[in-house]
C-alpha positions as CSV (number, residue, x, y, z in Angstrom):
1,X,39.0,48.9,-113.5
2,X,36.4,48.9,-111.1
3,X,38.5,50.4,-107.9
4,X,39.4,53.3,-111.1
5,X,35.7,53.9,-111.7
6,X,35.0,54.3,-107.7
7,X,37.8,56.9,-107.4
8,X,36.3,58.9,-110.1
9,X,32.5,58.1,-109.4
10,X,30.7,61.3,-108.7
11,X,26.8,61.0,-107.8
12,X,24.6,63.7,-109.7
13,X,21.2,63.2,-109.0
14,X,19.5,61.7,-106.2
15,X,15.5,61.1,-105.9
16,X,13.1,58.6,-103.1
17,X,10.4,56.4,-104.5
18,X,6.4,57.2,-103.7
19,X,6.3,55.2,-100.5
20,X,10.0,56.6,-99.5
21,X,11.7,53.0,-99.1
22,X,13.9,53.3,-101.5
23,X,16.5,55.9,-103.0
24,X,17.2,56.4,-106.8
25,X,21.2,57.7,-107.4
26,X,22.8,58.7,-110.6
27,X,26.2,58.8,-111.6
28,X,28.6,59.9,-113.4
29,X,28.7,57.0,-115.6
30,X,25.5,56.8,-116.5
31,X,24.1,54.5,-113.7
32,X,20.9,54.3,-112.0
33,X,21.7,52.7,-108.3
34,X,18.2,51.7,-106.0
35,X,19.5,51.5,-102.1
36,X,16.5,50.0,-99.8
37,X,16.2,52.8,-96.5
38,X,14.2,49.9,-94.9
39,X,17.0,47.4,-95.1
40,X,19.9,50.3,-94.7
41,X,18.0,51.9,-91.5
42,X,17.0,48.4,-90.3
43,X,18.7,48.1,-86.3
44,X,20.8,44.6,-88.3
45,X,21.5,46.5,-91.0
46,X,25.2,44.5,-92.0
47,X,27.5,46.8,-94.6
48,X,25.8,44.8,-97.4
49,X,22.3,46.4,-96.2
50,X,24.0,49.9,-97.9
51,X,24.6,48.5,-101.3
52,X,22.1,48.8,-104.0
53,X,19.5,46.2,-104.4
54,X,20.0,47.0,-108.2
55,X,22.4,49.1,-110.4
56,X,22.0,49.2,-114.0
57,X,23.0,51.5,-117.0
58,X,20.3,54.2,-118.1
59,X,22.4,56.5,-120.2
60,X,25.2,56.5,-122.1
61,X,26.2,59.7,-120.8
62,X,26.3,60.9,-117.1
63,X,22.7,60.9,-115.4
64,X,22.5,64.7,-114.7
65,X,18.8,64.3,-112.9
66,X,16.3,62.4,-111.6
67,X,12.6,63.2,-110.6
68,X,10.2,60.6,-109.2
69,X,6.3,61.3,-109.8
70,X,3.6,59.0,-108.0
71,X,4.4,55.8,-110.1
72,X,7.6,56.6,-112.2
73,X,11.0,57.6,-111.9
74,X,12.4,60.1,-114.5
75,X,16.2,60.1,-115.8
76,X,17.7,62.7,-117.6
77,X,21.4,62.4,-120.0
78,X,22.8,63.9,-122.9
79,X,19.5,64.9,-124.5
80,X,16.8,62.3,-123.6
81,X,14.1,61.5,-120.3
82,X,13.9,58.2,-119.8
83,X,10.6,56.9,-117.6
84,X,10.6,53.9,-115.2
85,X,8.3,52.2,-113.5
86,X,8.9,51.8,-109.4
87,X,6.8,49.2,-109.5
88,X,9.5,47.0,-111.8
89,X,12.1,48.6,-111.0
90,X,11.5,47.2,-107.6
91,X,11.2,44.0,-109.2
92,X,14.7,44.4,-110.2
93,X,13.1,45.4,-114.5
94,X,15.1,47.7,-115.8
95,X,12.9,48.2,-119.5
96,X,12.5,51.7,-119.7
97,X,8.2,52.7,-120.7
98,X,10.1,55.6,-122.8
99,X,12.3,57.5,-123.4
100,X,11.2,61.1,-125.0
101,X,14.0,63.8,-126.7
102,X,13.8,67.5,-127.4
103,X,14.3,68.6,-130.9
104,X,17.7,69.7,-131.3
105,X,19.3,71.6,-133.9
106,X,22.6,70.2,-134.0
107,X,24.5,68.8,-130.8
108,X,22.8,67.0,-128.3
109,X,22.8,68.6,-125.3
110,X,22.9,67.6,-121.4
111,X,19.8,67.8,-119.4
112,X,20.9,69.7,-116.5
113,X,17.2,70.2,-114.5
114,X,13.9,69.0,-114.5
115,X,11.0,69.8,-112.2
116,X,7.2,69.0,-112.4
117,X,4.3,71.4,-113.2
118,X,1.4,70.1,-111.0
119,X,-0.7,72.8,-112.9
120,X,-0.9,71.1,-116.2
121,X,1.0,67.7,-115.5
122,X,4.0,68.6,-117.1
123,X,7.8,68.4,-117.0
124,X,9.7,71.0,-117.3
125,X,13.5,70.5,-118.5
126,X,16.3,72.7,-118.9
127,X,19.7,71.7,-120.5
128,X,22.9,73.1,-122.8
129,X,21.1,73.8,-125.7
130,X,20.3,77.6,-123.7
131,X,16.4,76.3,-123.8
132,X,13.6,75.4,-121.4
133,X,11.3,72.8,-123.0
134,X,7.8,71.6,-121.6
135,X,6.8,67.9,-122.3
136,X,2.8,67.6,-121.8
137,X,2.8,64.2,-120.1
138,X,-0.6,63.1,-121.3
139,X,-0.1,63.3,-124.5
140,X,3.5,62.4,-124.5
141,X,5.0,65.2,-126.4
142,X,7.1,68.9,-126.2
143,X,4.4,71.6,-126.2
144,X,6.8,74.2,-125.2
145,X,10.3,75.8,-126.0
146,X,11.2,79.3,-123.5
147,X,13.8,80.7,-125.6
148,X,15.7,83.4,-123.8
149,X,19.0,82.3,-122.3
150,X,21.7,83.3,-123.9
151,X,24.3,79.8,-122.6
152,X,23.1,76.9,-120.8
153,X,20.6,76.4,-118.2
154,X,21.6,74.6,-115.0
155,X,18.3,74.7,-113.0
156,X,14.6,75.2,-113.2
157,X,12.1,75.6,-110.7
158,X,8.2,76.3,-110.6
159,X,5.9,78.6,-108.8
160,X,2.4,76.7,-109.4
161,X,0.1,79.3,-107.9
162,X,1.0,81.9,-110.0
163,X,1.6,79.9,-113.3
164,X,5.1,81.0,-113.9
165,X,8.2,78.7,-114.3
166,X,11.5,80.1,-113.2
167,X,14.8,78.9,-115.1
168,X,19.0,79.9,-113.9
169,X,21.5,79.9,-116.6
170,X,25.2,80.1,-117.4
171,X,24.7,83.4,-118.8
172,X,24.2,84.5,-115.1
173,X,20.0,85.4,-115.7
174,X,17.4,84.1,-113.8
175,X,14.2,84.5,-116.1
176,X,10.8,83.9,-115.1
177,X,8.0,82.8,-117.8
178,X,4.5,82.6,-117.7
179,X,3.9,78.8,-118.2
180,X,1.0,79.6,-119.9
181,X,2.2,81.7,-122.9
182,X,5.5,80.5,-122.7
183,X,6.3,84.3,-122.8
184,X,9.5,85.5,-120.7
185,X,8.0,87.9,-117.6
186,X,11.3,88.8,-115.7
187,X,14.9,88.5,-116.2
188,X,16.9,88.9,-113.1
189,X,21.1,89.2,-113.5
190,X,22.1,88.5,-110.5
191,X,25.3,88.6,-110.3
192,X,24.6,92.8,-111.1
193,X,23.9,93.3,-107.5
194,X,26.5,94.5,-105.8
195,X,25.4,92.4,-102.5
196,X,25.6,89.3,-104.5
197,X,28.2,89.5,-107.3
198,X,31.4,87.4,-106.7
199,X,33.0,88.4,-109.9
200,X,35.9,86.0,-108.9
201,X,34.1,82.9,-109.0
202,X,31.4,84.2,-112.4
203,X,28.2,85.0,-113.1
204,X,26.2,81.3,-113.8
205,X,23.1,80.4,-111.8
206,X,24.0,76.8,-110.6
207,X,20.7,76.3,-108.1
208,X,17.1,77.5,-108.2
209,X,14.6,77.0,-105.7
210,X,11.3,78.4,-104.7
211,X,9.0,78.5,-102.0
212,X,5.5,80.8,-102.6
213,X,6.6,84.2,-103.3
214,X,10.2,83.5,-102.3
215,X,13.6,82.4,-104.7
216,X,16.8,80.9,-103.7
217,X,19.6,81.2,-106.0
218,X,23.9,80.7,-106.0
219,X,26.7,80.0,-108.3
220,X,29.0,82.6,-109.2
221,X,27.4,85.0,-107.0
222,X,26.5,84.1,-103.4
223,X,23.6,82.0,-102.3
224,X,20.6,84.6,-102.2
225,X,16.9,85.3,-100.7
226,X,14.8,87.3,-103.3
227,X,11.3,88.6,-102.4
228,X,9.9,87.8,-106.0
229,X,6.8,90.1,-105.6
230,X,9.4,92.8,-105.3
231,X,12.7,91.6,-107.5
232,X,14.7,92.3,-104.8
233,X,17.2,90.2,-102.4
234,X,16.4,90.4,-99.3
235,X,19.1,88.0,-97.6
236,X,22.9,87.1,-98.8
237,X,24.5,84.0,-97.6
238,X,28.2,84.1,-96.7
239,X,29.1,80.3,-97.8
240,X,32.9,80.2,-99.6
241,X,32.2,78.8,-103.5
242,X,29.3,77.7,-105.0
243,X,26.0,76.3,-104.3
244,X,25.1,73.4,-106.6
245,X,21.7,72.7,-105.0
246,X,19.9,74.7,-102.3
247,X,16.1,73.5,-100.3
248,X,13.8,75.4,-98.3
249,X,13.2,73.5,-95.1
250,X,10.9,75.0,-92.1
251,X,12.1,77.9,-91.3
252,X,16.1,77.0,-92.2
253,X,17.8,76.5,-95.8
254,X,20.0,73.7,-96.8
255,X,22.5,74.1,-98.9
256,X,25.3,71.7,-100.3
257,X,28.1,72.8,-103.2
258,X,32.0,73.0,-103.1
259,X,33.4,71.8,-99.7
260,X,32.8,68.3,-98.0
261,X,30.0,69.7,-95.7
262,X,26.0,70.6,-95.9
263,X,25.2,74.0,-94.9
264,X,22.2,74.9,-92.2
265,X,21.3,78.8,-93.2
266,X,18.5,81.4,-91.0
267,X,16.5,83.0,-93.5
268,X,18.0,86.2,-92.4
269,X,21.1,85.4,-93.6
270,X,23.0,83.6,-90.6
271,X,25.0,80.5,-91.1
272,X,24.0,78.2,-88.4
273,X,26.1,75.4,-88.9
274,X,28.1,73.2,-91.5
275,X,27.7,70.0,-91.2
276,X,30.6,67.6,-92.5
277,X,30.2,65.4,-95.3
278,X,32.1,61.8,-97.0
279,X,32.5,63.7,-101.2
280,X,34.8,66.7,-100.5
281,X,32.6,68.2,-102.8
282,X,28.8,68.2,-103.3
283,X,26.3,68.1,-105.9
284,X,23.2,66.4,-104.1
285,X,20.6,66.8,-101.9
286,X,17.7,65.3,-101.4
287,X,14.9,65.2,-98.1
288,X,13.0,61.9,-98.1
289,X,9.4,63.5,-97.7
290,X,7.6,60.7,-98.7
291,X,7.9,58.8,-95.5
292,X,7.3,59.3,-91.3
293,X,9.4,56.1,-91.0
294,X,12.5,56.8,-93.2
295,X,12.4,60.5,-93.1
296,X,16.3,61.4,-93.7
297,X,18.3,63.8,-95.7
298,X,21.0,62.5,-98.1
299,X,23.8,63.9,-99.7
300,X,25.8,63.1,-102.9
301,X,28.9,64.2,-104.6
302,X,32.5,63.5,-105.8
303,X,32.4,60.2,-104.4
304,X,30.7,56.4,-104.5
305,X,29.2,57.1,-101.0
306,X,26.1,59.2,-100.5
307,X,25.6,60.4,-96.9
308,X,22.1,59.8,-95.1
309,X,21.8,61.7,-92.3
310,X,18.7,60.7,-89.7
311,X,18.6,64.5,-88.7
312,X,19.5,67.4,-90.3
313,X,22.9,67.1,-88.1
314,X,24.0,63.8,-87.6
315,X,25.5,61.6,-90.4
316,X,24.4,58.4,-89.5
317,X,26.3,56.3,-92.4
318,X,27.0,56.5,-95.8
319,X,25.6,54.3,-98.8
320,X,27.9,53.3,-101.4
321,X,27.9,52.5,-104.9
């Protein structure tokens, strides 16, 4: 039974603690695993060293995202958050401090996407129910619902300075709302441009990013560069099938969906190299920012190991559930 549930273990979600010693991975089966980068990177580092130091169930359902803030690590499932303290969790205390749910007509819904709004220290979530909701973190409850989408929305993404939240759905639009009002700004169809459009492959919006007045965005059609002050593309990416998750880095892009590798991309469109990868397809990707001494990139997907690579290039070994 548990050889079967490593052979069809796929890691979802990946996310480093405060200080960046540790790395948070969820799975398809609804597990939270904490791997220790001190002990993992350590020069005796033994096979044990890239186990977890802890795995336990979070959700019933798969764990679709997580999010760390400075003291908590966020889980989303099937239509709950779930908050956890590092500090316990470190402990090896797995009592969640809550767990919060969206009101739902009927189904309960994945939570596909969540990102933090610095601006007003809240937590913006997007899921199958076609909405984007805002939980207001102080006071603990959903201040928000951005109606709009017209199927389910796979990623969200934030642009602090100018107050606007930016959401990609399986209806193939890329709306941006004013996280003010709530109100929807811009509505971008992507895959309507010719440059992008890959009608073999569909129309969804499977990642989102942003960097100050620039987007990122893939799925059906190809990974893209807009110019957001202008709503217009300004670079198309030629990587074969889709992006699940995409990061700015420097001056380069990193990119990570079907195939076993992790893409390096020029912002002028170039790809620069493809670096292989354990899961022959990925849905992770995560930079460890928090830390000068464990500063690595890792990489989940259809498999129990995630990759940790000590630059952008080299895999140095792989974690495993």
């Amino acid at each position: 039974s548990l050889t079967l549930s490593l052979l069809h273990m796929s890691v979802f979600s990946q996310s480093f603690s405060p200080c960046g010693r540790f790395l948070a991975a969820g799975n398809n089966y609804g597990e939270i695993a904490l791997f220790s980068l001190s002990a993992a990177l350590s020069p005796d580092a033994t096979a044990q060293s890239q186990k977890p130091v802890l795995t336990f169930t979070a959700h019933e359902g798969p764990v679709f995202s997580l999010l760390s803030t400075d003291c908590h690590l966020l889980s989303a499932g099937n239509g709950e958050i779930s908050a956890w303290s590092w500090t316990e969790l470190i402990k090896k205390n797995v009592k969640p401090l809550w767990t919060k749910r969206p009101n739902y007509n009927l189904e309960i819904p994945e939570i596909n996407s969540m990102v933090m709004n610095p601006r007003d220290n809240s937590l913006i979530v997007g899921g199958g129910d076609n909405n984007v909701h805002v939980l207001d973190l102080e006071r603990g409850v959903f201040k928000l619902v951005l109606q709009g989408h017209s199927d389910y929305v796979h990623c969200v993404s934030v642009r602090e300075r100018e107050a606007e939240i930016l959401s990609g759905g399986e209806d193939g639009a890329v709306r941006i709302w004013d996280s003010r009002t709530g109100q929807s700004v811009h509505c971008i169809e992507v895959y309507k441009y010719e440059s992008c459009a890959r009608p073999q492959y569909g129309k969804w919006i499977s990642c989102l990013t942003t960097d100050s007045d620039w987007m990122l965005c893939g799925g059906g059609p190809s990974m893209s560069l807009w110019h957001l002050r202008s709503l217009s593309p300004t670079s198309v990416f030629p990587l074969t099938g889709c992006q699940r998750q995409a990061a700015f880095h420097q001056d380069m892009i990193l990119a990570v969906g079907e195939g076993p590798f992790l893409s390096h991309c020029l912002l002028g469109g170039e790809v620069k190299a493809q670096i292989p990868c354990t899961p022959q397809s990925l849905n992770t990707l995560q930079l460890n920012t928090n830390s000068t001494e464990h500063r690595v990139l890792t990489a989940g997907g259809s498999s129990d190991h995630i990759d940790v690579f000590t630059n952008l290039s080299y895999r140095a070994f792989s974690l495993r559930f």
